[in-house]
C-alpha positions in Angstrom: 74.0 102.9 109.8 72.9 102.7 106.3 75.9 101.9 104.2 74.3 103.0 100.7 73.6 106.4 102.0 77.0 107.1 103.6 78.7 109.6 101.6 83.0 108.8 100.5 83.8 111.2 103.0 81.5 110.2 106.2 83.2 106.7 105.3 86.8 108.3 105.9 85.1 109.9 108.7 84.2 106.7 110.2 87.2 105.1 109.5 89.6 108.0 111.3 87.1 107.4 114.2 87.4 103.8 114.8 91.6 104.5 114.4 91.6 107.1 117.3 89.6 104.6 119.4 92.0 101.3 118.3 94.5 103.7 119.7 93.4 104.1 123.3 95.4 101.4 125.2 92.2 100.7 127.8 90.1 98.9 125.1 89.4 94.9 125.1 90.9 92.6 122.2 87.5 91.8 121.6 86.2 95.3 120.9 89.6 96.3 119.2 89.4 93.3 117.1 85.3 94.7 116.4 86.5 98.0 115.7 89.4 97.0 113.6 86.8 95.2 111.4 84.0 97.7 111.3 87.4 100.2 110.0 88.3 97.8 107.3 84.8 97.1 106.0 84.5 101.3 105.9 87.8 101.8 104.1 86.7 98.8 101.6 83.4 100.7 101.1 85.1 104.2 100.3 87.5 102.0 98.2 84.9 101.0 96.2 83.2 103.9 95.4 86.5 105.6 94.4 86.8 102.8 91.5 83.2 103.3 90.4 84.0 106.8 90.2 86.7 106.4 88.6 85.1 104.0 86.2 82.2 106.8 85.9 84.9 109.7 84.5 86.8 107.1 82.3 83.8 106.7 80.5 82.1 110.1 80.3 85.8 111.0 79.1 85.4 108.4 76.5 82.5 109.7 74.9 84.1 113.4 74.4 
C-alpha cells in the first residue's frame, strides 16, 4: 500500500478494518499485536493530514 496516495478517508477505512478484525477472539497475539500496529500507524497518518489541513485553511483564511 502506498501511504502517500491513500486518501483521509481510505485511512479511516483501514483503520475500521483492522478494529473489526482485533475483535474476532480466534486471532494470535502476534497478529493482533501486527494489526493493532498497522491501526495506529493509519490513524496517525489520517491525524496528520487533518493538521495540515487544518494548517492549509488557517492560512488561506489569513490572507482574506
Amino acid at each position: 500500500m502506498k501511504t502517500e496516495s491513500e486518501s483521509f478517508e481510505k485511512k479511516l477505512e483501514i483503520a475500521k478494518d483492522i478494529l473489526e478484525k482485533l475483535n474476532n477472539p480466534e486471532i494470535t497475539l502476534k497478529e493482533g499485536m501486527s494489526l493493532y500496529e498497522e491501526g495506529v500507524k493509519k490513524l496517525k497518518e489520517a491525524s496528520k493530514m487533518i493538521e495540515e489541513a487544518k494548517l492549509e485553511y488557517e492560512t488561506l483564511q489569513e490572507q482574506k
